[in-house]
C-alpha positions in Angstrom: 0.0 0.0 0.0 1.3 3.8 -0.7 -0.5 7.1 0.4 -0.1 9.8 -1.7 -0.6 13.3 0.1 -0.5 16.6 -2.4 0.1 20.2 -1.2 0.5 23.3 -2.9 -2.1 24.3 -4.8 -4.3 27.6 -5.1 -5.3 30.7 -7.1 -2.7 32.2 -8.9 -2.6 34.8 -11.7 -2.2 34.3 -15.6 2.0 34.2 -16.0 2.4 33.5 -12.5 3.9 30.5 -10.8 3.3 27.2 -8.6 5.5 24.6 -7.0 2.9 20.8 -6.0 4.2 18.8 -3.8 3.0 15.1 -3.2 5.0 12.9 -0.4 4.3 9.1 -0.4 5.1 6.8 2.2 3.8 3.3 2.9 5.9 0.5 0.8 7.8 3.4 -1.0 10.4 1.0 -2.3 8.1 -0.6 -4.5 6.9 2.4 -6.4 9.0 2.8 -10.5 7.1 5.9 -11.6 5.8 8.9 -9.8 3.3 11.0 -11.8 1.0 14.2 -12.0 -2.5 14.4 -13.6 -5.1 16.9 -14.0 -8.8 16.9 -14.3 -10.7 20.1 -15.0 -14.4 20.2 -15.4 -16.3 18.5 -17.3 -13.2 16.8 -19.0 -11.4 13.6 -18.3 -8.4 13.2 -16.3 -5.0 13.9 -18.0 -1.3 13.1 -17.9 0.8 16.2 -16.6 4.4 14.8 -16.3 6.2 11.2 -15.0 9.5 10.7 -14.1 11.0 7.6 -13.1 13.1 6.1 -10.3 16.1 6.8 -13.0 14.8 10.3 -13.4 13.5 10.3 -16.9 10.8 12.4 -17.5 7.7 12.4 -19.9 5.3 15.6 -20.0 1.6 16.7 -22.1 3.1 18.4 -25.3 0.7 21.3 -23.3 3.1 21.8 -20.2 6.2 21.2 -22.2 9.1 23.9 -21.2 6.7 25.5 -19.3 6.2 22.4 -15.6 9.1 20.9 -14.3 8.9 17.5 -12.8 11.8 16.1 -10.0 11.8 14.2 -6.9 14.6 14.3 -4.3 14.3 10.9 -3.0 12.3 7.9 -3.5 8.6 9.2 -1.5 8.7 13.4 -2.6 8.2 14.3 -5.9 7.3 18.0 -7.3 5.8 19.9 -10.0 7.2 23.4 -10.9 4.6 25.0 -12.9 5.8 28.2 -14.6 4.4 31.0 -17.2 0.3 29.4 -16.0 -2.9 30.0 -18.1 -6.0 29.5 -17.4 -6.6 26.4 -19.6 -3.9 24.8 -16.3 -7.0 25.3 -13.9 -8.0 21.6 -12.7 -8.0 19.6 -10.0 -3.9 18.2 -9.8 -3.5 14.5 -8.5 -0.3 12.8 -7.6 0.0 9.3 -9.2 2.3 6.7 -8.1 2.9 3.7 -9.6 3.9 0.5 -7.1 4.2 -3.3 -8.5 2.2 -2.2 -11.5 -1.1 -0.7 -9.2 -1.5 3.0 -9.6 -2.2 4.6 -5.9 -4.0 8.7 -6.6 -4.2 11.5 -4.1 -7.0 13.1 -2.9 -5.8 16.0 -5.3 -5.5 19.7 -4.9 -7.0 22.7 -6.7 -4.9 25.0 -9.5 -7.1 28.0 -10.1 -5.4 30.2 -12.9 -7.1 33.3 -13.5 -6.9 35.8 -16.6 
């Protein structure tokens, strides 16, 4: 089992910045791939970023050069999320992936406005 707990979220300005932070713990020695997703309304829930346990990293051709994706240590992994639009308001969730289950958070809120 892994919990996921997000933090960092909240109302931020058009061209303004936001750093997510999601800690894991339970069997974190299990987990390969620690994630981010989004969900706004009304739409379904998309990939944000990945990076692995070797640190590579995959992001949505819509956050590319704009989010930044690391983790420090095997349960703490962040999103930097630069130059934000609106169209980046959802609901973020942390993903992790242990033994091939995906574990979510309970998600926090990105409110972008114009």
């Amino acid at each position: 089992q892994v919990q996921l707990v997000e933090s960092g979220g909240g109302l931020v300005q058009a061209g303004g910045s936001l750093r997510l932070s999601c800690a894991a713990s339970g069997s974190i020695f299990s987990i390969n791939v620690m994630g981010w997703y989004r969900q706004a309304p009304g739409k379904q829930r998309e990939l944000v970023a990945t990076i692995t346990n070797g640190g590579s990293t995959n992001y949505a051709d819509s956050v590319k050069g704009r989010f930044t994706i690391s983790r420090d240590n095997f349960n703490t992994v962040y999103l930097q999320m630069n130059s934000l639009k609106p169209e980046d308001t959802a609901v973020y969730y942390c993903n992790a992936l242990a033994a091939l289950f995906p574990y979510w958070g309970q998600g926090t809120q990105v409110t972008v406005s114009s």
